[in-house]
C-alpha positions in Angstrom: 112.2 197.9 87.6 108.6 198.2 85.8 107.5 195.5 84.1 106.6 197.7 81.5 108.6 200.9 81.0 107.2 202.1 77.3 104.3 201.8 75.3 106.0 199.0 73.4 107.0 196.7 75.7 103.7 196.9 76.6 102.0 195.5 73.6 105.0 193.5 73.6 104.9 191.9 77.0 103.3 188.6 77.4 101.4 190.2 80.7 98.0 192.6 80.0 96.0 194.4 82.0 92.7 193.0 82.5 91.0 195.2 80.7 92.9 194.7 77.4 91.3 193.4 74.3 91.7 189.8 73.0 94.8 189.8 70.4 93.9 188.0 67.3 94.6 184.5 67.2 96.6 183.2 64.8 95.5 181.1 61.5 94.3 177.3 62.2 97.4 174.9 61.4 98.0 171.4 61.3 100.2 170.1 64.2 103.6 169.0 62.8 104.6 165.2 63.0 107.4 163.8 65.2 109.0 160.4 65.2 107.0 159.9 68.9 103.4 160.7 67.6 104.7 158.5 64.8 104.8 155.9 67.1 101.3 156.7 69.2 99.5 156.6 66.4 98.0 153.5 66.9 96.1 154.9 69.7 93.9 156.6 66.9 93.1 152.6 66.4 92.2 151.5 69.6 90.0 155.2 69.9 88.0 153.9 66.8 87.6 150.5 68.0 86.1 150.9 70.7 83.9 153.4 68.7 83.5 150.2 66.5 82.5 148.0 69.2 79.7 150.4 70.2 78.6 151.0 66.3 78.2 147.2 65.4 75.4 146.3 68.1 73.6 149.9 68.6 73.2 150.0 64.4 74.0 147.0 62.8 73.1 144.2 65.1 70.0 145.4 67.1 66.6 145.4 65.2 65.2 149.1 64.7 61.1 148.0 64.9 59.5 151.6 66.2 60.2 154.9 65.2 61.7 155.2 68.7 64.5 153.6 67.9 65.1 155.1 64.3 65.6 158.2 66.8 67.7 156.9 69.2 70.1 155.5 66.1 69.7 159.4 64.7 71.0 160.9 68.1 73.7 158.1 68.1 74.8 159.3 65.3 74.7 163.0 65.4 76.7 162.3 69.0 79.3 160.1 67.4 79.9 162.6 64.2 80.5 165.2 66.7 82.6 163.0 69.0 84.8 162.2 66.0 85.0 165.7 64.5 86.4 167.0 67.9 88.6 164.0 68.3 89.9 164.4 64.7 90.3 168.0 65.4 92.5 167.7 68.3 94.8 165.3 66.5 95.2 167.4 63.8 95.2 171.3 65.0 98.4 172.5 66.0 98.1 173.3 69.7 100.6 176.6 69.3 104.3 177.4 69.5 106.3 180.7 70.0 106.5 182.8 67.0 109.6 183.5 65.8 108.6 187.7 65.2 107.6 187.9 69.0 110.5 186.1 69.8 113.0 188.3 68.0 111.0 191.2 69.2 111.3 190.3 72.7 114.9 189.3 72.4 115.9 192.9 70.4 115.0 194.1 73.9 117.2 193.8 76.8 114.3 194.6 79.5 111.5 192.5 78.0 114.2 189.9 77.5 114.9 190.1 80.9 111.0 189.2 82.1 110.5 186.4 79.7 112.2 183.3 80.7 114.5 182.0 77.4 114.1 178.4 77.2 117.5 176.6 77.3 115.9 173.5 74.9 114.3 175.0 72.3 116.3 178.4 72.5 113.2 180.7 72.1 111.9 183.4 75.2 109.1 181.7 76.6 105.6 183.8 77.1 103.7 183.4 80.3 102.1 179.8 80.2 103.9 178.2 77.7 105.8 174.7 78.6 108.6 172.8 76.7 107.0 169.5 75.8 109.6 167.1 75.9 107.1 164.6 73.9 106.8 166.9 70.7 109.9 168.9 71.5 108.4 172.3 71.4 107.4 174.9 73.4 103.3 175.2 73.5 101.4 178.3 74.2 99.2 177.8 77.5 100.5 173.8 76.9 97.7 171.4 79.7 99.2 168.2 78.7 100.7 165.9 76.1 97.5 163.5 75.9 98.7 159.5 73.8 94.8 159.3 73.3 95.2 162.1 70.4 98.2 162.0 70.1 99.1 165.8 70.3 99.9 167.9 72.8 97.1 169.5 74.1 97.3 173.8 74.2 96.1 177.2 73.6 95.0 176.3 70.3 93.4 173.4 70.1 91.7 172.7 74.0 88.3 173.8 72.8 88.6 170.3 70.8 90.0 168.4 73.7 87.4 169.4 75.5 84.6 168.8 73.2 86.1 165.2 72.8 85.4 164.4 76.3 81.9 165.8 76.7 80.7 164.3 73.2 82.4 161.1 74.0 80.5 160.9 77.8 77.0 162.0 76.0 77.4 159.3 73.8 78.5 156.8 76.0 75.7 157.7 78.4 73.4 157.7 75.2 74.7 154.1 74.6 73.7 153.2 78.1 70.5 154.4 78.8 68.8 153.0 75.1 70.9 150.0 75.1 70.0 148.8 78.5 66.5 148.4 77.9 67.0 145.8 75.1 69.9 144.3 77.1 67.2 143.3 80.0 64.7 142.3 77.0 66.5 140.0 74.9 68.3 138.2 78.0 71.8 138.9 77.4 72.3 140.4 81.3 72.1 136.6 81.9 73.5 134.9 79.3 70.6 133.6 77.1 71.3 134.4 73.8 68.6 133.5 71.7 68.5 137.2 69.4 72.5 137.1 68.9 75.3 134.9 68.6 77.2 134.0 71.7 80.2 136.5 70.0 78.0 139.1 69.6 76.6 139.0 72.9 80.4 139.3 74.3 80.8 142.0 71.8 77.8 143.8 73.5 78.2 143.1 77.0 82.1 144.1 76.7 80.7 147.6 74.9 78.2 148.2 77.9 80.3 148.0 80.5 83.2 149.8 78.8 80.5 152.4 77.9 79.5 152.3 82.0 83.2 152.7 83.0 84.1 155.2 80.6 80.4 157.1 81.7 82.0 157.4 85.0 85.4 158.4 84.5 84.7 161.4 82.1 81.7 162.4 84.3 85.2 163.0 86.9 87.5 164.0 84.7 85.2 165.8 81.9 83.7 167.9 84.8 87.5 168.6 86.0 88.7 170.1 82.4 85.7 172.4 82.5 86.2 173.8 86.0 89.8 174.3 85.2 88.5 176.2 82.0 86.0 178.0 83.7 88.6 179.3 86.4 91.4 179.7 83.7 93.9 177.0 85.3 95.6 174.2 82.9 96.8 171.0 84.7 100.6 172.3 84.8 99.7 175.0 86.5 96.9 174.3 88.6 95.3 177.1 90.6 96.0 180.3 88.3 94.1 183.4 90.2 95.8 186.0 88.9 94.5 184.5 84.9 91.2 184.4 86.5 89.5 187.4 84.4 85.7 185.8 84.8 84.3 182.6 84.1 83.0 184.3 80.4 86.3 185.5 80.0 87.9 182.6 80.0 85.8 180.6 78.4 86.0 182.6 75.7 89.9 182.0 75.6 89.2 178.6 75.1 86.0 178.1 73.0 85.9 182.1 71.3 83.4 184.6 71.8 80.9 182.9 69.1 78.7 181.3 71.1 76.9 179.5 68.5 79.9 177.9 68.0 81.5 176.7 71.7 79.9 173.0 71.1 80.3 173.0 67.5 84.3 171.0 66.5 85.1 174.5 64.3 87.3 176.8 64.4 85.2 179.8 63.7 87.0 182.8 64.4 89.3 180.7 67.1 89.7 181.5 70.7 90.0 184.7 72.1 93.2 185.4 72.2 96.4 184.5 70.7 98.4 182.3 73.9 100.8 184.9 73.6 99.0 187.8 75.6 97.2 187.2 78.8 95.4 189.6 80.7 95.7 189.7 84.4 93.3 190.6 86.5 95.6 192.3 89.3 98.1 193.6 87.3 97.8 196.7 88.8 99.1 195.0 91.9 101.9 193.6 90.3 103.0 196.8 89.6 102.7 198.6 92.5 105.6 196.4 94.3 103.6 194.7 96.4 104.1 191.2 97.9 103.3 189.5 94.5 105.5 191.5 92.6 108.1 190.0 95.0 107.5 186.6 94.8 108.0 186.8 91.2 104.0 186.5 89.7 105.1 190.3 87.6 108.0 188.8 86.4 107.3 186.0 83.9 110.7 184.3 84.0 110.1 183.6 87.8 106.9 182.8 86.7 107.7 179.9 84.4 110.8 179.1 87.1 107.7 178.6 90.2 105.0 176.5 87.5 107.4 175.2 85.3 108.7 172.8 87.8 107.4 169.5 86.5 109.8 169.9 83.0 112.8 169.4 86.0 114.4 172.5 84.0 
């Protein structure tokens, strides 16, 4: 059977050709509570004190005596506003969910309700690259993972901000390191001498530099991991994801928009390009044509979700 007999299940259909124009997103909302992020929100504490431990000795404990350093404090800062914009963003936006008009649509229709997978928790069909998170207890458009740090889920929606949050947080750390270091050496504190600050300061520094080193080198991993998988359209559910692979512009655009004034700016703009709902695949065409991928299910989005979706243990 096609995968899309009429003109209507093909706006419909949660598959595109690759050639198809970004749908619209939808309007920017806040992210719903739940009794678990309830719960996590003290992470948002321990986020913004270690942004605290880094804040009292770069600004408030360390003399500022050239103009060099008014800059350095400047940069710190324009870094960290950033760093907490994004963060606060990601909290806050709601990552996406499965909207009850495309739902009903798609379950009016026997064949498109055939194709795309109905979710026996939350009851809704399922578009290609959504997930039940069993933390929020929704179903997320293109959901990558529920993260405790922000204590959302992270999705179609708001990923642009996740991934700001870890670049901004690794420039600033590395910021941190490289200015701090210098006056570290000068004032003694690499070897306990602690004749500029008290001995609970200089814990209070040495504990921030060396979180600031070890935090430097994980996102430098990770950070560089969310961007590839960006770049190559893949979410860490999924993993390798060729046939969402429509360009490494493409997809960026499906996470940051097609502003590009505004892909490492923490707004929403005009949002990303595309509405989670509709992806466009680049061999479609294939699909169609009853090759071998139309066999082993990559046309058909219910065995889609049934092959990636294995991790739920649905």
């Amino acid at each position: 059977m096609s995968c899309c007999s009429t003109s209507s299940e093909g706006i419909l259909a949660s598959w595109q050709p690759i050639d198809a124009p970004p749908v619209p997103p939808a309007e920017q909302k806040c992210s719903p509570c739940s009794c678990y992020r309830c719960l996590m929100a003290p992470m948002a504490g321990v986020v913004f004190g270690i942004i605290g431990c880094n804040y009292a000795p770069y600004v408030l404990w360390r003399s500022h005596d050239s103009v060099v350093d008014w800059l350095a404090v400047i940069v710190f800062h324009v870094l960290l506003s950033l760093l907490i914009a994004s963060y606060l963003q990601c909290v806050f936006t709601d990552p996406g969910t499965v909207p009850m008009e495309w739902h009903n649509a798609i379950a009016s229709d026997p064949n498109l309700a055939a194709h795309h997978r109905l979710c026996p928790r939350s009851a809704l069909h399922r578009p290609l690259r959504s997930h039940y998170c069993s933390v929020t207890r929704r179903v997320v458009l293109n959901m990558d993972h529920f993260c405790p740090w922000v204590i959302n889920t992270v999705g179609f929606y708001n990923r642009k901000y996740f991934v700001l949050f870890l670049i901004y947080t690794f420039l600033t750390c590395t910021w941190v390191v490289i200015t701090l270091l210098p006056t570290y050496m000068r004032t003694g504190l690499m070897v306990g001498q602690t004749r500029h600050w008290s001995p609970a300061r200089s814990m209070v520094a040495m504990m921030a530099m060396l979180l600031d080193a070890t935090l430097l080198v994980m996102l430098l991993c990770f950070g560089g991991f969310h961007i590839h998988m960006v770049l190559y359209n893949e979410t860490t559910i999924e993993g390798s994801s060729p046939h969402f692979d429509v360009g490494p512009r493409r997809n960026w655009e499906q996470v940051f928009g097609e502003n590009p004034w505004l892909w490492f700016l923490p707004v929403w703009g005009k949002g990303p390009a595309g509405n989670g709902i509709h992806w466009p695949m680049n061999r479609l065409s294939d699909l169609r044509s009853g090759d071998e991928y139309c066999e082993d299910g990559l046309a058909d989005s219910a065995k889609l979700l049934e092959r990636i979706s294995s991790s739920e243990g649905e």
